[in-house]
N, C-alpha and C positions, 0 to 999 in steps of 0.2 A: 714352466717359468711364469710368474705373477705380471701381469697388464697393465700398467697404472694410466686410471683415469683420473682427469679433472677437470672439472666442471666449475666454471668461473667466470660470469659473476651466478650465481643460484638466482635466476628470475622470480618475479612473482612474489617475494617476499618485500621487507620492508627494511633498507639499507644495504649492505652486503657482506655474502657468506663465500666462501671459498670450500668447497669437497675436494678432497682427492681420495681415490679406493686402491687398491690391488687389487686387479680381478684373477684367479686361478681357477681354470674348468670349467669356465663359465659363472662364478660365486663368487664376492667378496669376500676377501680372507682378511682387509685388514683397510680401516677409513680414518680420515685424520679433515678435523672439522677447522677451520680459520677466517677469523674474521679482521681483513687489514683495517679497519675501523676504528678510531679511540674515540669516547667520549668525554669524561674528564667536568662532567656537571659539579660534582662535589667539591673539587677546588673553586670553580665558582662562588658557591654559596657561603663556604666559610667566610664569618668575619659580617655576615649578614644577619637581619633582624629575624628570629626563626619564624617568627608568621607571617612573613614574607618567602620562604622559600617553595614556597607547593608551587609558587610562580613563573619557579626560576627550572624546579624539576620537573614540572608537567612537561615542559619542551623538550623532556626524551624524548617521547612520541606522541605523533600527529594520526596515530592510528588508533592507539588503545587511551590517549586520550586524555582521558579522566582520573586514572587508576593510581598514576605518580602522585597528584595532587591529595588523591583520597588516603595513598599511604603515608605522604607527607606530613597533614593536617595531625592524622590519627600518632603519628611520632612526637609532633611537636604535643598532642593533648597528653598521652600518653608521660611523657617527662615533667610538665606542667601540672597533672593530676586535675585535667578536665576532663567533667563529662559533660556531653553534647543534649541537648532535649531528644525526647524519641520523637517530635517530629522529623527535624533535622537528621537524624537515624534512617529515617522513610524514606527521605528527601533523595541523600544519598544512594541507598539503596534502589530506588526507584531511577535513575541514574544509572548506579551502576547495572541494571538489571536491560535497559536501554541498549546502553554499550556491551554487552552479550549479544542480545537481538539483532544489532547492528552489523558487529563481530566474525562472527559467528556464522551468519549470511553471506558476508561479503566475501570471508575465504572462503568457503563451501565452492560456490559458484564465481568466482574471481580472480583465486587464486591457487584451488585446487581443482575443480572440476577438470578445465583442462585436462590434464591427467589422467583423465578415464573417459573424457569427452572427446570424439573425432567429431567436429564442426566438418570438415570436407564430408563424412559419409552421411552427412545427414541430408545434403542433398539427392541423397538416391531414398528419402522417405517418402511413406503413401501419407498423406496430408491427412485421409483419412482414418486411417488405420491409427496414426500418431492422436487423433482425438479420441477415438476409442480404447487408445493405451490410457490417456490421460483421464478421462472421465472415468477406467475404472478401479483407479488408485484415491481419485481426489473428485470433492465438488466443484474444485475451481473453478469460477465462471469463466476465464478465458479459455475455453477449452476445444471451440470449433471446429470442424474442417477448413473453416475458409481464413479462418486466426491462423492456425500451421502454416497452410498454404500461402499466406502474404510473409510470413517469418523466413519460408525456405525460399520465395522469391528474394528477398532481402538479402540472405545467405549467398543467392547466385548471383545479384551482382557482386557483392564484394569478392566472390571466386573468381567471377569471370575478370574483371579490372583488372588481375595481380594484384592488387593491395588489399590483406587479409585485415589490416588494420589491427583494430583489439587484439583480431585475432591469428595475428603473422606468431610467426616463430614456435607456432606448434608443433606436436610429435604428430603429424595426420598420415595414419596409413600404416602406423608401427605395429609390429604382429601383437602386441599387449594390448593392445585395443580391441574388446570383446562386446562393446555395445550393438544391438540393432539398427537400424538407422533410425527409428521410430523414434529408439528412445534418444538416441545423439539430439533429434530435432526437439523432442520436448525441455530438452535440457537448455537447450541453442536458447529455446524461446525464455524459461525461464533465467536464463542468466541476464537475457535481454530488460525481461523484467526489474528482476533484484537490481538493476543499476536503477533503475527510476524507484521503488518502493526505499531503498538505503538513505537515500536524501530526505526521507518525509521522518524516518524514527528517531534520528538526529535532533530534532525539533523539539522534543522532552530535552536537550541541554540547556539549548539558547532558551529556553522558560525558566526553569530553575537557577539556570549558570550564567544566562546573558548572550552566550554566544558557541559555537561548536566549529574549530578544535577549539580546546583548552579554554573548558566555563571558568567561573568564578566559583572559588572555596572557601571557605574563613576558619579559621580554627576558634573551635568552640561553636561549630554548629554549620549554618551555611548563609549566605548572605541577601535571602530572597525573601522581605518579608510577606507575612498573610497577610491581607485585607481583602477579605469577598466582597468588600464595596468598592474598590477605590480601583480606577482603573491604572494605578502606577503602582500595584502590589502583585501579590498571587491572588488573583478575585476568583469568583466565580466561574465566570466564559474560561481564563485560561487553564483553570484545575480542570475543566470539562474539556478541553482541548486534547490536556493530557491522556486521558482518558482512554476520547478517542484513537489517538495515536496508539498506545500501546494493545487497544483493542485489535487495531489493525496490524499490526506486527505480529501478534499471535495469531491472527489467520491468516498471513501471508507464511509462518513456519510451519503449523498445523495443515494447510494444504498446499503448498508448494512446495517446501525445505523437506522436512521429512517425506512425504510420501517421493519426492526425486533423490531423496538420499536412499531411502530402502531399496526403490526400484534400482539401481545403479551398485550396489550394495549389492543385490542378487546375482549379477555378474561374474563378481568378483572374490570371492569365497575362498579361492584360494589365497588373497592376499590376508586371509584371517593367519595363516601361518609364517606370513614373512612378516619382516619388522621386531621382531620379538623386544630386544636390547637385553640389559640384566634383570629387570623385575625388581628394582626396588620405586616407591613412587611415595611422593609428598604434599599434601595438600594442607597448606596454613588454616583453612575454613574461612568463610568469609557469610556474607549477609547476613547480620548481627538482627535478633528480634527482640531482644530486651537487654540493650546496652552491649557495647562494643566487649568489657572487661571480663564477662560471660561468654566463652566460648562453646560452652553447653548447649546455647540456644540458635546458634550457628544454621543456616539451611546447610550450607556444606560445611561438614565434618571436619576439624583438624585431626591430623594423623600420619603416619607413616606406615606403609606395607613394603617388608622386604623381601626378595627372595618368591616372588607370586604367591605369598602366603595370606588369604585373605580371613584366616582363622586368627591372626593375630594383628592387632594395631597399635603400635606406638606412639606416644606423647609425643610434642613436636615444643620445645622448649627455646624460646629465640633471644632468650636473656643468658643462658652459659653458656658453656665452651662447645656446647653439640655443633654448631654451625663455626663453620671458619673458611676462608678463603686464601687461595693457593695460589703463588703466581712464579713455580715454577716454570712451566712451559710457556707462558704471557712475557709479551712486551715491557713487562713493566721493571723498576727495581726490583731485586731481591727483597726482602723484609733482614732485618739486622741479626734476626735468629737464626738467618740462614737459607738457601734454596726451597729447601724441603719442609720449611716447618709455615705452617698457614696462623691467620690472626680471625680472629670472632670481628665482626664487621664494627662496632664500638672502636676497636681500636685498627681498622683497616687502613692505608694509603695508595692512593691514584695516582705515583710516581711513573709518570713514563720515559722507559731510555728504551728506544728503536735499537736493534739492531740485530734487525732481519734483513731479507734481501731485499732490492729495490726491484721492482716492477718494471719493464717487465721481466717474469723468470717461469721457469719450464713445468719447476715443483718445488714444494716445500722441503728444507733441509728438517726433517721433524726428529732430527735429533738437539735438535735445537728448541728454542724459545719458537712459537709458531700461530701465535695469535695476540691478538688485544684482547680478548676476553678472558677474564680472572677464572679460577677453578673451584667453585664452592663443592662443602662436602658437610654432608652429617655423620656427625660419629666416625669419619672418615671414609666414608661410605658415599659413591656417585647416588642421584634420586634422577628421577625422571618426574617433570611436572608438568600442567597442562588440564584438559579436559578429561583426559581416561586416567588421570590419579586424582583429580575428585570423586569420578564415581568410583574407583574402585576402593578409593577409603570410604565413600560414606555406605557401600554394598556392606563392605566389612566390616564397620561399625554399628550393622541395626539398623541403619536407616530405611524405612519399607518405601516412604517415597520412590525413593534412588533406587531402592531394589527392585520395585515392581516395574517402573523404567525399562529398565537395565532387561530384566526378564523378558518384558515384554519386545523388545527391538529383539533379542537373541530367537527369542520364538519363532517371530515373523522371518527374520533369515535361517531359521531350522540351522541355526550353528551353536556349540555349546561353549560355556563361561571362558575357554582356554582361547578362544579365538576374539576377545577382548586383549592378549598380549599380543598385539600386532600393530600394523599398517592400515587396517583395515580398522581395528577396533578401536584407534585414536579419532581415529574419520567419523564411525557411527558414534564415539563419546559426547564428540562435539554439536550434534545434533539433537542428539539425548537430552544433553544436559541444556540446549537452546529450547526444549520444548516445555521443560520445567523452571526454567526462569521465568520465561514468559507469564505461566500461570502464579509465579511469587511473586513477580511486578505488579501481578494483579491485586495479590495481597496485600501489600505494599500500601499500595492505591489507595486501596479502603482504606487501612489502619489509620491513615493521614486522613482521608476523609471523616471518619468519624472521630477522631482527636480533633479537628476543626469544629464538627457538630457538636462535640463537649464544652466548649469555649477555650479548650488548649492550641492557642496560635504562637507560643513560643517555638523560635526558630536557632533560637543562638544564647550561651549562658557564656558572659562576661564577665562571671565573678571573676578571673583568674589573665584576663585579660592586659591588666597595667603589667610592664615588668618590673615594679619598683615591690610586686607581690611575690616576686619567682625567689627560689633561694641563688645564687652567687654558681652555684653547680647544679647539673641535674644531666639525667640521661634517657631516653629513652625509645622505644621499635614501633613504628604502625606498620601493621601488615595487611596482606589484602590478597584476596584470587582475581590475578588480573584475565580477561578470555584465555591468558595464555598458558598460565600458570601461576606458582606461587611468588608473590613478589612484597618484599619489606625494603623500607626505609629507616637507619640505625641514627638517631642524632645523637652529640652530647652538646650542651650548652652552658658556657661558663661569659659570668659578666655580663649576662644578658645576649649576648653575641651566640650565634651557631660554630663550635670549636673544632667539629668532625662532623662529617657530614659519608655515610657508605649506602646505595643501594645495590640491592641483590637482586635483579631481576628474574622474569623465566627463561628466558634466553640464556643469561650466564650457569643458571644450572643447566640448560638441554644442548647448549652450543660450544662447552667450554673445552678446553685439548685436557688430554691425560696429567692427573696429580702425579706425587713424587713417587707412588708405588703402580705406577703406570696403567692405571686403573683408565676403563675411557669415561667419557660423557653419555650422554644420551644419544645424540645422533649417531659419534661413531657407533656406537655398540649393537643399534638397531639396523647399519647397515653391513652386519654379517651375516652374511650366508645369502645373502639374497641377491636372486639370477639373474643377469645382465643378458639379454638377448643380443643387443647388438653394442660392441662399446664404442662406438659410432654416435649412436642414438640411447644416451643411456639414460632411459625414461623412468626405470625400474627405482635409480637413482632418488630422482627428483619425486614421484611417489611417496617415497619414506619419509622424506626430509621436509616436504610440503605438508606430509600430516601433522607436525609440528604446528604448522602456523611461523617460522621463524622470523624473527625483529628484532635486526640489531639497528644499533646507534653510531653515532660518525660524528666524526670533523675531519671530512676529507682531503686527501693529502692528492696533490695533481703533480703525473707526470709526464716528459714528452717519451717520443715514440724509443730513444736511448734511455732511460730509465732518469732524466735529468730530475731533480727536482726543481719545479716553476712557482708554485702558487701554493697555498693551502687557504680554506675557505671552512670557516669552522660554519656548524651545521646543527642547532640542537631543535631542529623541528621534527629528526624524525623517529627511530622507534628506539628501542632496549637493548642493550647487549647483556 
């Protein structure tokens, strides 16, 4: 007889997700993903000036930031038949290559480590043995005997007080916990780290943008002009600031991030086999090196792999019918066509009718409607997006960058290409693909710098700016690889006014309940089969689901302890559904 767990609220992520599994024999036979959360941005903004909306949608999320804006801008240009200067292109990109850096780090060590991290056993580490693990993975200069040894002091108070703080509500001492103490404490320390180094890469927004969260965007370019003379432009000292920042971001992942993800990574070898889900994965491509409308020049690849077939890649087309969203199992109205029939996001709606159960309750009636989050599908087909469906499209497309990458991390864990379809292989994607941003941010860098050297200081093209220039209709998609995955913005514009407004986040593909032929999502699917040691402590759980990275979005709904409804407090600071 099947077990049912549920695990609720999923910590650590950004707004809130609901799991529930059936465990038999020890395995998950069957997971159903919910998030009681609605967003509801897009009614918002209709009826609004479109170059005003990247405003209004960046306030998905206060975590990823930037990314809403960047698909926003690139929709409204896109419908408009703007193109941006390739400074402004840099600009962006250098930006968005930040917020990877950022990203990318923060959940590594913040919000996934945990996970694999016992903070308690690391106070049984030799201080100096943990230097000598450390120094011989990495140059890191913090690397001493006597650095560990004031970190694990640190450690002991916070044990010894009962108040774990940060770091309460751990799995500490679950048999899945296979680290050293060595390496628990060099982890401890650098986690301690990454909170202080996070706040300084942030610093490339508020330069270009103004401020971090949610800089400033413009459609038709970006709004920061160049003057290397003038100290109320982009001058000199602060293009050299920049500089420096991302210099140091790349040696903070180059010796700290990867060399603590490999190490911890060696561990754990057998999670290369759990996680799998169905093997299909999509990646829109993104960081554009000569013009956005050329996907050709793309660092990451658009494409489609289905079925772990990495001999074949698909078009990924976001103008026809291949994309459509589903809202049979969601919260939401029906669509007029009926239950089962989904719409291409152009013509999508954010109709919410509740009625699901009120909180508090035991579990989901999952024969029923069971989430707020809408069901996107290609070709009618679930996708998996994120970091391990970048690299595995651009592996499959030719890309030797991505592939030598990608080689080289499987190398060093002595595991082969099939242990990328896991749990384990979303974890090392994300750090993969952190280490080769880093070095394009760098490219980035230059390209803008020597475009400045040429005397090319154009930042923003205004031709298309008046709306008295626009035609009366127009329509059209920005898309973008948000840390998280694949994520687009659909406007249409009539009258000058914004007349629909749909995004598709990564979330809503990786977190969304079963379409009409009860196909799952990405999380349920990748949590089958996989072995729950205790359902008590079901750590195994949270593992999967945290290699995701998940972020959804909210206008939270408050209830008392009878399930009354009291209040509702709309909320659009925080992430994606």
């Amino acid at each position: 007889m099947a077990n049912r767990i549920v695990v609720d609220p999923i910590t650590r992520i950004e707004g809130h997700l609901r799991i529930e599994v059936e465990v038999k024999d020890g395995k998950i036979t069957d997971a159903y993903s919910s998030s009681p959360m609605v967003r509801g941005l897009e009614n918002i903004v209709q009826g609004r000036d479109p170059r005003d909306v990247w405003a209004f949608v960046q306030r998905a999320c206060g975590v990823c930031t930037t990314v809403h804006a960047l698909a926003s801008v690139r929709a409204v240009e896109d419908s408009l038949g703007i193109e941006v200067p390739p400074n402004a292109e840099m600009v962006r990109n250098i930006m968005e290559g930040a917020l990877y850096m950022h990203d990318h780090v923060v959940h590594f060590y913040h919000l996934h480590a945990l996970d694999w991290v016992d903070v308690v056993n690391a106070l049984k580490a030799d201080p100096k043995k943990t230097s000598e693990l450390a120094q011989s993975i990495s140059n890191w200069p913090k690397s001493s005997p006597g650095y560990f040894s004031d970190i694990k002091n640190r450690i002991t108070k916070f044990v010894e007080s009962g108040q774990l703080g940060i770091f309460a509500n751990g799995y500490w001492g679950h048999p899945q916990m296979k680290l050293p103490a060595e390496v628990n404490l060099m982890a401890v320390a650098h986690y301690l780290e990454a909170l202080e180094w996070q706040k300084e890469i942030v610093k490339v927004h508020t330069i270009f943008g103004g401020k971090n969260p949610h800089p400033n965007y413009l459609v038709g370019g970006m709004a920061c002009a160049i003057n290397t003379e003038s100290p109320g432009g982009l001058n000199a000292e602060r293009l050299a600031y920049v500089k420096k920042l991302l210099e140091e971001g790349k040696q903070f992942i180059e010796q700290v991030y990867i060399p603590d993800l490999l190490a911890i990574a060696s561990f754990y070898k057998d999670w290369g086999g759990i996680g799998k889900g169905f093997g299909n994965y999509m990646s829109y491509g993104d960081f554009p090196t000569n013009g956005y409308a050329d996907m050709s020049n793309f660092k990451f690849p658009q494409g489609i792999i289905l079925d772990r077939d990495l001999s074949k890649v698909h078009d990924v087309n976001h103008r026809n019918g291949d994309i459509e969203e589903f809202v049979n199992n969601s919260w939401y109205d029906n669509y007029a066509e009926g239950k089962d029939k989904g719409r291409h996001p152009w013509d999508g709606e954010t109709n919410i009718k509740y009625s699901g159960p009120k909180p508090p309750y035991t579990q989901l009636d999952v024969s029923q409607k069971y989430s707020f989050i809408k069901t996107p599908r290609w070709k009618g087909k679930p996708m998996e997006v994120g970091p391990l469906a970048r690299l595995l499209v651009g592996y499959g497309r030719g890309n030797k960058e991505i592939q030598d990458a990608v080689n080289g991390a499987l190398s060093h864990l002595n595991v082969p290409v099939d242990a990328l379809f896991s749990t384990l292989g979303r974890t090392a994607a994300r750090g993969i693909e952190t280490q080769l941003v880093a070095n394009w941010t760098m490219e980035f860098y230059d390209t803008l710098i020597k475009n400045i050297k040429n005397g090319d200081e154009r930042m923003a093209n205004m031709d298309k700016w008046e709306p008295k220039t626009w035609e009366n209709e127009s329509k059209g998609v920005g898309f973008t690889e948000a840390p998280r995955g694949a994520l687009a913005h659909w406007i249409r514009i009539k009258d000058r006014k914004t007349e629909n407004y749909q995004m598709v986040v990564p979330s809503t593909w990786n977190a969304s309940p079963r379409d009409p032929k009860g196909q799952m999502s990405a999380y349920e699917s990748a949590l089958i089969g996989t072995p729950v040691a205790d359902p008590e402590l079901p750590l195994e759980i949270i593992r999967t689901i945290h290699s995701f990275d998940p972020c959804i979005a909210c206008a939270v709904h408050l209830y008392d302890e009878h399930g009354k409804h009291i209040s509702q407090v709309q909320n659009i600071s925080s992430c994606d559904i």
